[in-house]
C-alpha positions as CSV (number, residue, x, y, z in Angstrom):
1,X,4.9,-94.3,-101.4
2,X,8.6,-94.0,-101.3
3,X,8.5,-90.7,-103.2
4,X,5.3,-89.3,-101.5
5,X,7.7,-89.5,-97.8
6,X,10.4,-87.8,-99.6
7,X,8.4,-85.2,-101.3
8,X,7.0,-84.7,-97.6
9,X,10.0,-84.2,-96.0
10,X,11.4,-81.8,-98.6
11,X,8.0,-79.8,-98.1
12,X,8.6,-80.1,-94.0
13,X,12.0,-78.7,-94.4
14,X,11.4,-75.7,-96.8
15,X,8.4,-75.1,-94.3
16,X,10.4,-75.0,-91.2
17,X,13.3,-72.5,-92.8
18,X,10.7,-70.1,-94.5
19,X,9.0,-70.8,-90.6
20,X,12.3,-69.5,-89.1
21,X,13.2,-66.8,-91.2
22,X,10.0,-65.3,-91.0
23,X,10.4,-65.4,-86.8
24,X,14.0,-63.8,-87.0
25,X,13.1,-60.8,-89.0
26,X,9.5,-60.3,-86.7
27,X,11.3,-60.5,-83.6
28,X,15.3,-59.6,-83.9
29,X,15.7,-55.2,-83.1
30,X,17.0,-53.0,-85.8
31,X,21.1,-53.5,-86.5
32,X,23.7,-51.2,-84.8
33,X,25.7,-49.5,-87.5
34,X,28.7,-51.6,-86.4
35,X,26.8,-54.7,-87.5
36,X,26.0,-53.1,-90.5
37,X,29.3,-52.5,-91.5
38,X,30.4,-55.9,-90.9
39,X,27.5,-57.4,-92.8
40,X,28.4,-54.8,-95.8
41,X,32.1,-55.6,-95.8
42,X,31.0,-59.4,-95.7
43,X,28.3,-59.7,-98.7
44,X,30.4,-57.4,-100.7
45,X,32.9,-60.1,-100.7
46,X,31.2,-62.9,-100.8
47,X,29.1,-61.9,-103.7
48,X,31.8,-60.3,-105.5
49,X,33.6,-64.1,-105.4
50,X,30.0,-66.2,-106.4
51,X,29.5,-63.3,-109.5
52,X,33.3,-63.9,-110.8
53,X,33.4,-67.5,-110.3
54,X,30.1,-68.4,-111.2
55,X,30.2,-66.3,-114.5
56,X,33.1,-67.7,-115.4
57,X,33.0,-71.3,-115.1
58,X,29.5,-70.8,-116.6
59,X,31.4,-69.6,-120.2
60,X,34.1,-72.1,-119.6
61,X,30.7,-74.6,-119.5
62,X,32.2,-76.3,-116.8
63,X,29.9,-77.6,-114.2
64,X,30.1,-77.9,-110.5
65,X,28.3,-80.1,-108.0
66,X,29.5,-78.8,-104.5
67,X,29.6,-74.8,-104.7
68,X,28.3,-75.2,-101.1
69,X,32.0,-74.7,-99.9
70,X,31.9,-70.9,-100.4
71,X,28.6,-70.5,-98.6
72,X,29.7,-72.4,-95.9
73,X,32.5,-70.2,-95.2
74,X,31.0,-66.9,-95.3
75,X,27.6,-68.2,-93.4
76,X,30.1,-69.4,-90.5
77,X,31.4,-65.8,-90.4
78,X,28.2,-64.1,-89.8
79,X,26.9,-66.7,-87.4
80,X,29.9,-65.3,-85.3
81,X,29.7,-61.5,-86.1
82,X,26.1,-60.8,-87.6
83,X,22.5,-60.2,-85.8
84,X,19.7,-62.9,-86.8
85,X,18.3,-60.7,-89.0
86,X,21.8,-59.9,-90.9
87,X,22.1,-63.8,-90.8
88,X,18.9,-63.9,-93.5
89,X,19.8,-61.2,-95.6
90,X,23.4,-63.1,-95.8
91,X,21.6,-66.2,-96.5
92,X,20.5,-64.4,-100.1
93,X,24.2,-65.8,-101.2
94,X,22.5,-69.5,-102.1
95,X,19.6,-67.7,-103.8
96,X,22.0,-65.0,-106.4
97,X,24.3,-68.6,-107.1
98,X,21.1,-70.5,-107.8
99,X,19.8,-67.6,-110.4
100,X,23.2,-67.3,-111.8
101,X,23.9,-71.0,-112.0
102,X,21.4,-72.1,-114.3
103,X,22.5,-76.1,-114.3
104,X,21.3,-77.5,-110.5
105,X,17.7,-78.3,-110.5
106,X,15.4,-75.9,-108.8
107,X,13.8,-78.4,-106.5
108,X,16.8,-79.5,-105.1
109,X,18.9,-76.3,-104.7
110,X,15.7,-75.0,-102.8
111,X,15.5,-78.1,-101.0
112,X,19.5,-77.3,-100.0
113,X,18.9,-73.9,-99.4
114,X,16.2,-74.4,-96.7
115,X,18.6,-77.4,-94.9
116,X,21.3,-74.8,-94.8
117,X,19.0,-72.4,-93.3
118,X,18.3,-74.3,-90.4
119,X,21.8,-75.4,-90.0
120,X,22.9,-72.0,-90.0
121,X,20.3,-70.6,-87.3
122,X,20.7,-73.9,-84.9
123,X,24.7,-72.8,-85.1
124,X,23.7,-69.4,-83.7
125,X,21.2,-70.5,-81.2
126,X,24.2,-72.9,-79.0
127,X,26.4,-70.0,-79.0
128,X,23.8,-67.2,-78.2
129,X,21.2,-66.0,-79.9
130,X,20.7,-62.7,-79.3
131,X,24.9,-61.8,-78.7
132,X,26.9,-65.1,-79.9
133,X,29.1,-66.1,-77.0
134,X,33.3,-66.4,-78.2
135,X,35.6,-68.6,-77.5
136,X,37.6,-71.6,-79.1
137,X,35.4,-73.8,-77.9
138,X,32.7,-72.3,-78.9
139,X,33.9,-71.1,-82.2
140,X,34.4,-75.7,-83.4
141,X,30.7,-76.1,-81.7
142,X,29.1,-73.6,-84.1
143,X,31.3,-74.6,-86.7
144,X,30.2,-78.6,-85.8
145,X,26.5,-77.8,-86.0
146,X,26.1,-76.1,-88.8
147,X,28.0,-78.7,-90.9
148,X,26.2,-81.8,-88.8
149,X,22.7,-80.3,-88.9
150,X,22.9,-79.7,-92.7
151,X,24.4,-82.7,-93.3
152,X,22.5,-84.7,-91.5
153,X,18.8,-83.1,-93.0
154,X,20.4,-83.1,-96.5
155,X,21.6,-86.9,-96.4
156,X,17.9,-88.1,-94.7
157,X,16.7,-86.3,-98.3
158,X,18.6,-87.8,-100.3
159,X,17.7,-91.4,-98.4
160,X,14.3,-90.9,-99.1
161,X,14.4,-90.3,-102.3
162,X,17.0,-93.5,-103.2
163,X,17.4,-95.5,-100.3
164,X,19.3,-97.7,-102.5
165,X,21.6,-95.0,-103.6
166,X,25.9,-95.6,-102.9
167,X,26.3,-94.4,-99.4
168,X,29.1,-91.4,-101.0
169,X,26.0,-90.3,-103.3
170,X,24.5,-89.5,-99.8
171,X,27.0,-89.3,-97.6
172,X,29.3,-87.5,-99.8
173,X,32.8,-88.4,-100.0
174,X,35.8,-87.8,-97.3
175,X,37.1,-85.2,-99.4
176,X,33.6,-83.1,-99.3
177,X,33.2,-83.6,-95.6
178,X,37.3,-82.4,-95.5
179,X,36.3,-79.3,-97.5
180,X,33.5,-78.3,-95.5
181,X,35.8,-78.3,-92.2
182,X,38.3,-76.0,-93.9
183,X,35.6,-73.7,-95.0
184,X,34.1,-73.0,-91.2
185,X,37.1,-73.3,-90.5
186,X,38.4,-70.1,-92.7
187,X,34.4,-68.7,-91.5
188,X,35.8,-68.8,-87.9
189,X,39.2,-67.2,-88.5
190,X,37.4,-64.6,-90.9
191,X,34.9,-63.8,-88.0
192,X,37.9,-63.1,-85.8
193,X,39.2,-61.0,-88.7
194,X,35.9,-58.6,-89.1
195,X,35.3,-58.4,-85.9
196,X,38.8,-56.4,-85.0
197,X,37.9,-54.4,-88.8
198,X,35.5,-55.2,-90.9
199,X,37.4,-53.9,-94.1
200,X,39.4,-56.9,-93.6
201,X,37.0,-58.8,-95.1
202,X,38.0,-57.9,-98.5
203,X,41.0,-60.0,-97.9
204,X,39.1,-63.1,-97.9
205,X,38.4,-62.4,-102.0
206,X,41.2,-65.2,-102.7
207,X,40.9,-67.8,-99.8
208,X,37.1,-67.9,-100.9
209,X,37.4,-68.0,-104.8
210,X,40.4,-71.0,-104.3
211,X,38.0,-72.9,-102.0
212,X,35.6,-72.6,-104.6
213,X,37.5,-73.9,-106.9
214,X,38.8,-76.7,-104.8
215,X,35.0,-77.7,-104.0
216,X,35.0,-78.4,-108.2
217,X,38.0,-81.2,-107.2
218,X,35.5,-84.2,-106.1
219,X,33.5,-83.5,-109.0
220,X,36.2,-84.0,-111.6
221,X,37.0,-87.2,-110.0
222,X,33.7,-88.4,-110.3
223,X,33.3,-87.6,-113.8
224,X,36.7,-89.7,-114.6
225,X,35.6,-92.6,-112.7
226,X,31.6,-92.4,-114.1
227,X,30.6,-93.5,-117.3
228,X,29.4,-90.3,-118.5
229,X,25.9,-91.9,-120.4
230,X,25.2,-94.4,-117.5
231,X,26.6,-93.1,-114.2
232,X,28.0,-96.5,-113.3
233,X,31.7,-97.0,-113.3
234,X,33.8,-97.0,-116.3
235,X,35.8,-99.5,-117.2
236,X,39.2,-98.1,-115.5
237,X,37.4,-97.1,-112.1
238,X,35.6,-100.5,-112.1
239,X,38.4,-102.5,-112.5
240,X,40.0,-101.0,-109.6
241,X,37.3,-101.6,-107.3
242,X,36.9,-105.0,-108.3
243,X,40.4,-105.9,-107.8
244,X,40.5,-104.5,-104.3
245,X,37.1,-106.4,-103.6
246,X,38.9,-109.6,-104.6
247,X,41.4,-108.7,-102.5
248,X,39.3,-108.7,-99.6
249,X,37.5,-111.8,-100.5
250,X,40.6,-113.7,-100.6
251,X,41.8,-112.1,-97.2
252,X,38.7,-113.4,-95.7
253,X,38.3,-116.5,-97.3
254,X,35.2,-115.5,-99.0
255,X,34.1,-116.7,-102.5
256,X,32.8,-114.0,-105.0
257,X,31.3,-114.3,-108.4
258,X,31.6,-112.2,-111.8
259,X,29.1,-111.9,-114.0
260,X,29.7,-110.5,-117.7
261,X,26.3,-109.0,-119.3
262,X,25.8,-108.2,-123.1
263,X,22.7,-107.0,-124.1
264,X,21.1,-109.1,-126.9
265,X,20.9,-107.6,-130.6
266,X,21.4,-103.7,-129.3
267,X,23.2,-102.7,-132.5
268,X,19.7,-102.8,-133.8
269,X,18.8,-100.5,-131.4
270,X,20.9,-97.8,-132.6
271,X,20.8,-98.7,-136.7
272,X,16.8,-98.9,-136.5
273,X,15.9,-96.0,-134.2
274,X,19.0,-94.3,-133.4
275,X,22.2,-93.4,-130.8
276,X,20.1,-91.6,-128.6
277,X,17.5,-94.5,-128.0
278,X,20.3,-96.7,-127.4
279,X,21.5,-94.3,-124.9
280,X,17.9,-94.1,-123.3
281,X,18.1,-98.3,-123.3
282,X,21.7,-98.5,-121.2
283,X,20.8,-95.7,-119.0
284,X,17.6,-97.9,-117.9
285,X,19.6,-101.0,-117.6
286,X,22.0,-99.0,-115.3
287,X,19.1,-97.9,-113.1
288,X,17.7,-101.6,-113.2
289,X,21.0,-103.0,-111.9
290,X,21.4,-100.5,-109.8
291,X,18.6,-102.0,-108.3
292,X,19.3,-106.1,-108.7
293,X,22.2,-106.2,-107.0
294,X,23.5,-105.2,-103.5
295,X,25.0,-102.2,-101.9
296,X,28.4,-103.8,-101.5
297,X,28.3,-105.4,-105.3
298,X,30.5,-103.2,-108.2
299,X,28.8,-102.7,-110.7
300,X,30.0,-101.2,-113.7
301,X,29.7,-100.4,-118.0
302,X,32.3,-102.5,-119.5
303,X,32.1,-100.5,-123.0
304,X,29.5,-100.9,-125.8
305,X,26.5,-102.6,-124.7
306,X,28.0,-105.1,-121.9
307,X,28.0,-104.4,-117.9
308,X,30.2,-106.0,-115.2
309,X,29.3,-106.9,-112.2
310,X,31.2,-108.4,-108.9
311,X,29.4,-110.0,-106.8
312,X,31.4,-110.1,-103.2
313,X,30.4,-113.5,-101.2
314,X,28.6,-115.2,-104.0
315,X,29.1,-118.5,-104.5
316,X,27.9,-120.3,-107.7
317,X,24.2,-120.5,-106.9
318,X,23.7,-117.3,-105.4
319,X,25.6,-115.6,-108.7
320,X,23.5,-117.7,-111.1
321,X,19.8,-116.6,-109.1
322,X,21.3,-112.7,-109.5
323,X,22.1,-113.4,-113.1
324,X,19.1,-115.0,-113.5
325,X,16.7,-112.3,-111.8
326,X,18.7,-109.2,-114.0
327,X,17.5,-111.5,-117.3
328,X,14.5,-111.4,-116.6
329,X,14.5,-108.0,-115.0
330,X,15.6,-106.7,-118.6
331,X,13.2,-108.8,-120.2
332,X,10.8,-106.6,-118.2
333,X,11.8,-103.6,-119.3
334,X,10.1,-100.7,-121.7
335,X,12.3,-98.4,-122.4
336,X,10.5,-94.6,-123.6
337,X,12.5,-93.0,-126.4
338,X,12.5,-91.4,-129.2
339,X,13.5,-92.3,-133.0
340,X,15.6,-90.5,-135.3
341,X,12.5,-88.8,-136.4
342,X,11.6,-87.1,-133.1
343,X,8.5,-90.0,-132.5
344,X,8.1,-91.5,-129.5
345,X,8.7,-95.2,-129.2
346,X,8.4,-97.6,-126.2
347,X,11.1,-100.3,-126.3
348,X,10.3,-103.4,-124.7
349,X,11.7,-106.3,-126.3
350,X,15.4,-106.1,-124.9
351,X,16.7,-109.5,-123.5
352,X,20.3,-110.0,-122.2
353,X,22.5,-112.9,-122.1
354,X,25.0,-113.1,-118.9
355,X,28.0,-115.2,-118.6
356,X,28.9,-116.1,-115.1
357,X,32.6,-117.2,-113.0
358,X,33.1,-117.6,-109.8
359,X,36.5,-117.1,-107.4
360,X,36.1,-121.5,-106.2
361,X,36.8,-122.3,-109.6
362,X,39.2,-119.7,-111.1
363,X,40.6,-117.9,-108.2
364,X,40.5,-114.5,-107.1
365,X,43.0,-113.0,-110.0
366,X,40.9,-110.7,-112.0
367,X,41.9,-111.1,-115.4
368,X,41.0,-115.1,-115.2
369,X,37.6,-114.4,-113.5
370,X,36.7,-111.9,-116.8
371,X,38.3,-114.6,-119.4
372,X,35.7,-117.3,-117.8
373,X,32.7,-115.1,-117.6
374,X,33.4,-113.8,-121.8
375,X,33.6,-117.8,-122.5
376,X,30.1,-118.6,-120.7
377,X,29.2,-115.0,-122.0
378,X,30.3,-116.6,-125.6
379,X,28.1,-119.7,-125.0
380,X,25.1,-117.8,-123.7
381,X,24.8,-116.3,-127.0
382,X,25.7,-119.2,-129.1
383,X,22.8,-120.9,-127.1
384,X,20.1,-118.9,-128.5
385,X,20.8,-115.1,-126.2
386,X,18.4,-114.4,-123.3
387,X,20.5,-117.2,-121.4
388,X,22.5,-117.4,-118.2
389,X,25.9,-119.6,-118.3
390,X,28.2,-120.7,-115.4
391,X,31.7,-121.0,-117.0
């Protein structure tokens, strides 16, 4: 049901800016040849800098998450400058990045394409439609829809689609929300820019190639803080989390729990059918403890075939009935994947065994809490695996 909202409101929003656009070219007069030139000066730049940097950090094989800095940027310029019906023809910049860029999914670059639309024409309508209104004042109120209105109808997507997804996968991050400021904010200056001579324009080649760049900044720090076959945590970012959760638990007088998770006999997994099965088999546990555990709970891979996971103001029975509930969670799993000879295979007899510690018993020092979890972890296995053990 979940999926069939989400779907709907991905379908309501592609509607409504396809709905929009179409109004905007029926009704908006011809362009003067003033507005013309702007719009010229404009696209020329912008899709001079989404050819060269797209091109390139396609052959470099790098991939970015956020190039939605750039459009930003130039959108905010013509929502200052441009006619309604300039606006759409500017709004063609998403599309030539989405045919150049072959790595985002379709679905969901359209899906961002249509939000943007909206965002962009609900800017122009609070500052005048028909001949935007300037001012200062004006110029941060166009500048705050457009980044509120997209945000908020991208985030409500992603929600529906994961409701249980970390609050920065829908949210984003301060650093994205940072960057989209600065790029209406270069939009607005820009706009004041064209409006005095539209050749000027070409001087924004730089700014907007190093914003693009910059907008490449939160995803390398997500790729060194994600385990790259899992998406969880690595080791390094995990630990760092977890320490400053402790932190907070001990400043509030909170207990918390650690539980240490190997799963049972997976070396068999990859010497019977293969790496990429085994791969297929810790990306599914990810997603099922992803989905055991809370928002507020750190969750990470600790290398190999064990997971880590903190459990903020859980005592010793509430730790034991979430250890408990991801055993038989994995127990419940059939994993799809395919052997080392291309056949499919369903894999559905993985068990785990989970060692637990909590903070009333060993404190709130890290390195003691992980020591107390491997020794139950230890006796877990040397029980007979598929067990739960409270050091």
């Amino acid at each position: 049901m979940g999926r069939l909202i989400a779907a709907g409101y991905v379908l309501v929003v592609q509607a409504v800016a396809l709905a929009l656009v179409a109004l905007v070219i029926c009704t908006t007069p011809p362009p003067r040849p003033a507005e013309l030139a702007t719009f010229g000066m404009l696209a020329a730049t912008a899709g001079t800098v989404i050819v060269a940097t797209t091109v390139s950090i396609n052959v470099r094989r790098q991939v970015r998450r956020n190039p939605w800095t750039l459009h930003i940027a130039y959108l905010a310029t013509g929502i200052l400058t441009l006619p309604p019906n300039l606006l759409v023809l500017l709004l063609l910049g998403p599309a030539l990045h989405g045919v150049l860029d072959v790595r985002p999914g379709l679905q969901r670059w359209l899906f961002t394409t249509a939000a943007t639309t909206i965002a962009t024409f609900a800017a122009r309508a609070v500052i005048g439609w028909s001949q935007p209104r300037w001012g200062p004042v004006l110029f941060v109120l166009a500048g705050a829809v457009l980044l509120m209105v997209r945000a908020v109808l991208v985030a409500a997507g992603l929600w529906l689609r994961n409701p249980g997804a970390p609050r920065e996968d829908v949210l984003g991050e301060p650093i994205d929300v940072l960057l989209g400021i600065v790029a209406a904010s270069l939009g607005g200056l820009l706009a004041v820019a064209v409006r005095a001579e539209p050749a000027s324009a070409l001087l924004a080649g730089p700014p907007l190639a190093l914003l693009d760049l910059a907008s490449q900044l939160p995803q390398w720090r997500r790729s060194a803080q994600r385990d790259g076959k899992t998406g969880l945590a690595n080791a390094a970012h995990w630990d760092r989390l977890a320490r400053a959760a402790l932190a907070r638990s001990r400043g509030r007088a909170q207990p918390a729990a650690l539980l240490l998770l190997d799963l049972d006999h997976f070396k068999r997994v990859n010497d019977r059918i293969g790496h990429i099965a085994g791969d297929a088999v810790l990306a599914a546990v990810a997603v099922m403890l992803r989905g055991s555990v809370r928002r507020e709970d750190v969750v990470g891979r600790f290398g190999g075939e064990e997971f880590v996971v903190l459990l903020p103001g859980a005592d010793a029975e509430v730790a034991c009935a979430v250890a408990d509930r991801i055993r038989t969670s994995t127990a419940a799993l059939s994993v799809p994947a395919r052997d080392t000879h291309g056949r499919h295979r369903q894999l559905d007899d993985l068990t785990v065994s989970v060692g637990v510690a909590t903070t009333h018993r060993f404190g709130y020092e890290l390195g003691d809490l992980l020591a107390a979890a491997d020794k139950a972890l230890l006796a877990a296995k040397a029980a007979g695996r598929n067990a739960v053990i409270l050091s």
